[in-house]
C-alpha atoms as a printed R data frame, in Angstrom:
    type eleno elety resid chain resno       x      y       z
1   ATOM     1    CA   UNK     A     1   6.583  8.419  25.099
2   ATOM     2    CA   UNK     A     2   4.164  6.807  22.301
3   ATOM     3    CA   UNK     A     3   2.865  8.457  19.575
4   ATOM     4    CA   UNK     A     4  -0.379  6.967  18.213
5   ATOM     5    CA   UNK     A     5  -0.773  7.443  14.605
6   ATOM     6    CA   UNK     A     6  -1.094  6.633  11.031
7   ATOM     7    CA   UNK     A     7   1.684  6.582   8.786
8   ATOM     8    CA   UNK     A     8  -0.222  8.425   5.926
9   ATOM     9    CA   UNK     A     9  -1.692 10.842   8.386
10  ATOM    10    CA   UNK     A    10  -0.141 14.407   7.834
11  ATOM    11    CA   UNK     A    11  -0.900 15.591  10.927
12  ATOM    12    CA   UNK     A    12   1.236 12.547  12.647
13  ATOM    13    CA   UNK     A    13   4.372 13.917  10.097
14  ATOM    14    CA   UNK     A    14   3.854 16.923  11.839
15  ATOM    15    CA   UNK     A    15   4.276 15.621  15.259
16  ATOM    16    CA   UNK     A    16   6.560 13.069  14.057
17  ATOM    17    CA   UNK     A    17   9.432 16.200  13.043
18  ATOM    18    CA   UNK     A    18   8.802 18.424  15.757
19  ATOM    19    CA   UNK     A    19   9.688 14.939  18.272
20  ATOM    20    CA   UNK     A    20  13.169 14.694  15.824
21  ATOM    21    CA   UNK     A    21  13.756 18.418  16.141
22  ATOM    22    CA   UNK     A    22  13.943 18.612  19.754
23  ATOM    23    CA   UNK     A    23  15.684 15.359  20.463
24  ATOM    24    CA   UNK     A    24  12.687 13.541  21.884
25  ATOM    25    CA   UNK     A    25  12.789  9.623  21.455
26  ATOM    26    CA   UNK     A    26   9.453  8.187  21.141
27  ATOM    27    CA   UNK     A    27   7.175  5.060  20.267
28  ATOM    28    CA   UNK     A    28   5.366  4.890  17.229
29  ATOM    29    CA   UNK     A    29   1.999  2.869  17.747
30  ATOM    30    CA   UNK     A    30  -0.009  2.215  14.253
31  ATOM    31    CA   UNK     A    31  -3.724  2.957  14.841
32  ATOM    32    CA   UNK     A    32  -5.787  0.896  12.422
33  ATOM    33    CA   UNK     A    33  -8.135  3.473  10.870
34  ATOM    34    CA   UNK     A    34 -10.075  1.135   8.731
35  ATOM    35    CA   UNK     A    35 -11.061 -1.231  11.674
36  ATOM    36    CA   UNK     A    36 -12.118  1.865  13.771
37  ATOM    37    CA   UNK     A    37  -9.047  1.145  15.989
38  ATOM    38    CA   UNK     A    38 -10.080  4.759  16.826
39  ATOM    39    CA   UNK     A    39 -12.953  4.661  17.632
40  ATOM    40    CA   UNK     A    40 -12.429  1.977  20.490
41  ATOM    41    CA   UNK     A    41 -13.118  3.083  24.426
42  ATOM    42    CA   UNK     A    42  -9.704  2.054  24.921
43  ATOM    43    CA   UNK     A    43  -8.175  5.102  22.167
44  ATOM    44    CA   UNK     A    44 -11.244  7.266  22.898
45  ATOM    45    CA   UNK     A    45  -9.357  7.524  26.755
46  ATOM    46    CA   UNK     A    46  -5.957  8.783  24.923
47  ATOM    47    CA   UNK     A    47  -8.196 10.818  22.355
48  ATOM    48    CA   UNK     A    48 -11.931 12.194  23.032
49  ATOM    49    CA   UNK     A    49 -12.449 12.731  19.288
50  ATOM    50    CA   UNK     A    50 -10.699  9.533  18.170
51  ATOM    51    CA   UNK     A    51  -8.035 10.900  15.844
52  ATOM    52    CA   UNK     A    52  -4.480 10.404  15.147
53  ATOM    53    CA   UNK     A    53  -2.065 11.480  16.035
54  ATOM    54    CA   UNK     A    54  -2.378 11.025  20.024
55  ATOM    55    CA   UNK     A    55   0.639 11.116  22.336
56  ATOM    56    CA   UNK     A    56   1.085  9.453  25.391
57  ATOM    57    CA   UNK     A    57   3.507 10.938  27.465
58  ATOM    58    CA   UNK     A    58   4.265  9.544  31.182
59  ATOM    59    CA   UNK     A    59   0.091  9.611  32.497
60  ATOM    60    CA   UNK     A    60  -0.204 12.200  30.254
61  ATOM    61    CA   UNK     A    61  -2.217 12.176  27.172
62  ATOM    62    CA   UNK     A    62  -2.035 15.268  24.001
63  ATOM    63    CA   UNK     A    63  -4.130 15.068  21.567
64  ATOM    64    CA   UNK     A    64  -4.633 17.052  18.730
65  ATOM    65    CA   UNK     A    65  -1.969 17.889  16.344
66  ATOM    66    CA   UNK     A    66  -1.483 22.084  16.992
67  ATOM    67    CA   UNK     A    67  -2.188 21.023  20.635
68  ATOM    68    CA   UNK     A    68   0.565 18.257  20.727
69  ATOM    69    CA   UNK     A    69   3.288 20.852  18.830
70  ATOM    70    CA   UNK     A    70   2.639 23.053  21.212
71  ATOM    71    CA   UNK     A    71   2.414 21.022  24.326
72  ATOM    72    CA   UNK     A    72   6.093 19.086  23.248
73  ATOM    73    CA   UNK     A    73   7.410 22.874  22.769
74  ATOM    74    CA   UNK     A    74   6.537 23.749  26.063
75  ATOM    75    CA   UNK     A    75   7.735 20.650  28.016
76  ATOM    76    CA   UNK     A    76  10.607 19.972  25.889
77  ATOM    77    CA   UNK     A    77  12.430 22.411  23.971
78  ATOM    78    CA   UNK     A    78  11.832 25.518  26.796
79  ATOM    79    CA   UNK     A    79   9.411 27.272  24.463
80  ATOM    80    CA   UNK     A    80  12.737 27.701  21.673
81  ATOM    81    CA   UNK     A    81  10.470 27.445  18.777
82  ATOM    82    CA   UNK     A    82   7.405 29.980  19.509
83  ATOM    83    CA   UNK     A    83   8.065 33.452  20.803
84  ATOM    84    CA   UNK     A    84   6.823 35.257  23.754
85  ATOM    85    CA   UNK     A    85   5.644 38.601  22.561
86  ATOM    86    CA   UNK     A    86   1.930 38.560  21.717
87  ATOM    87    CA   UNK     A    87   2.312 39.611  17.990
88  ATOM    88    CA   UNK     A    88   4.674 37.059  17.485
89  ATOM    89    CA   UNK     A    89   2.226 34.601  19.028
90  ATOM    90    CA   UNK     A    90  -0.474 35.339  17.364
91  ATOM    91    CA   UNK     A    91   1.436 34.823  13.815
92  ATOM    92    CA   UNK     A    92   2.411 31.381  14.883
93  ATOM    93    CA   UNK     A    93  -1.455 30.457  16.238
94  ATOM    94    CA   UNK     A    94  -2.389 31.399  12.557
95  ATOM    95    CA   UNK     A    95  -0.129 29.192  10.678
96  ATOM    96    CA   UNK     A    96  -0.569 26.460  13.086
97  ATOM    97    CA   UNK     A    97  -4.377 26.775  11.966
98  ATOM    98    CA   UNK     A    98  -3.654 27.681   8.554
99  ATOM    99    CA   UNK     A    99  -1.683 24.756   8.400
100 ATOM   100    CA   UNK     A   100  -3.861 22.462   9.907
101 ATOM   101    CA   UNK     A   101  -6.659 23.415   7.083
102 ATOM   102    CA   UNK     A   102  -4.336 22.922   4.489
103 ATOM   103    CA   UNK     A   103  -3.367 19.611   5.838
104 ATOM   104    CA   UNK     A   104  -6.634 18.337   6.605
105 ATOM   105    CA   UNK     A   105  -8.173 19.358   3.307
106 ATOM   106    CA   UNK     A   106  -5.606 19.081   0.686
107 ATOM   107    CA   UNK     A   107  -5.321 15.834   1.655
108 ATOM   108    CA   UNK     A   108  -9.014 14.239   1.799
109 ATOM   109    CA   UNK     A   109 -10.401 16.342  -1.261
110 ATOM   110    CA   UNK     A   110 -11.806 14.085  -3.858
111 ATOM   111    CA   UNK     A   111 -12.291 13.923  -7.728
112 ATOM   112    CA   UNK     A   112 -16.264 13.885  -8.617
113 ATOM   113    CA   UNK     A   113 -16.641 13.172 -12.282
């Protein structure tokens, strides 16, 4: 298993403790973001939108952070961490999204002066 990130990528320290909490041994692969590492054909096959974090597991490829946290759930840890009733679902779908927005904009907001 490799996971394709950056280390100051949020999203990747998601993936990154969810692949500790279940026991999974991984890969990490650095993507160079300022050379456009991906935006390459080669990383645009792992990752349609070119963004890290992207895992490669087996001829598998997950992309997208909820996506990948809920993929390595599924495979790996026999659905332990999300329940199965549809309330319960539904709560975790939010903050998966709620957290991704936080992430993603906490993050790249800038000071104008």
């Amino acid at each position: 298993m490799r996971l394709q990130t950056d280390p100051l990528s949020g999203n990747s320290h998601k993936i990154r403790m969810m692949l500790v909490l279940i026991g999974k041994e991984y890969e990490e692969v650095t993507v160079d973001l300022p050379a456009g590492e991906h935006k390459t054909p080669t990383f645009l096959a792992k990752h349609p939108l070119g963004q890290v974090p992207a895992l490669e597991d087996g001829a598998e490829y997950a992309y997208d952070s909820q996506g990948i946290l809920v993929y390595l759930n599924a495979k790996y840890a026999d659905n332990a961490h999300v329940p199965t009733d549809p309330l319960s679902q539904l709560r975790v779908a939010f903050w998966l999204s709620f957290a991704a927005n936080e992430i993603q904009h906490s993050l790249s907001v800038r000071c104008e002066r």
